[in-house]
N, C-alpha and C positions, 0 to 999 in steps of 0.2 A: 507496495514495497514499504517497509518500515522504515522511518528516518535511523533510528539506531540499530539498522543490520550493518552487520562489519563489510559485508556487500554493497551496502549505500556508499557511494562515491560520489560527491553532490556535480560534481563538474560534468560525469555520464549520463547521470541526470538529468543534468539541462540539455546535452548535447540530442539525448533521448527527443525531449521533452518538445524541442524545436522540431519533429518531425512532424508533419499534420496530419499521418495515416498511424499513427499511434498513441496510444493515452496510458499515461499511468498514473496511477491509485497512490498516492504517497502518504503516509497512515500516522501521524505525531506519536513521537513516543515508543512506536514500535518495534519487537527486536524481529529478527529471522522468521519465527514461527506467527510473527505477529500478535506477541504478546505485549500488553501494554506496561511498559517499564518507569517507576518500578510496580512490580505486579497489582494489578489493579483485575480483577475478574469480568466486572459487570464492562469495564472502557476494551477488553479485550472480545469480549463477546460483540459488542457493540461494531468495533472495527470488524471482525468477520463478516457482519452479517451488510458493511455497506459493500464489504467487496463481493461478497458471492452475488447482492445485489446485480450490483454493476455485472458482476459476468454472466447472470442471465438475462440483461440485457444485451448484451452482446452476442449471445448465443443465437437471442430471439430475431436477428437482423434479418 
């Protein structure tokens, strides 16, 4: 999740975050679409590629 999506709510966040059957990806800088703010290409490409990372590791369980 990007820290600046107007959907980041840092308190749900944590509340999230303290579950130990879930993990989230929290992306600096980030908006919605997980674009790096302000636009930066190559920090947005970058952020993509550690999330789709992580979820094919996830997938691979």
């Amino acid at each position: 999740m990007g820290e600046k999506d107007t959907h980041y709510i840092p308190s749900k966040i944590e509340a999230i975050e303290n579950k130990t059957n879930i993990k989230i990806e929290k992306v600096p800088n980030a908006n919605h679409s997980l674009d790096n703010e302000p636009f930066n290409t190559l920090m947005s490409i970058s952020a993509l590629e550690k999330v789709m990372k992580r979820l094919d590791d996830f997938l691979k369980l």
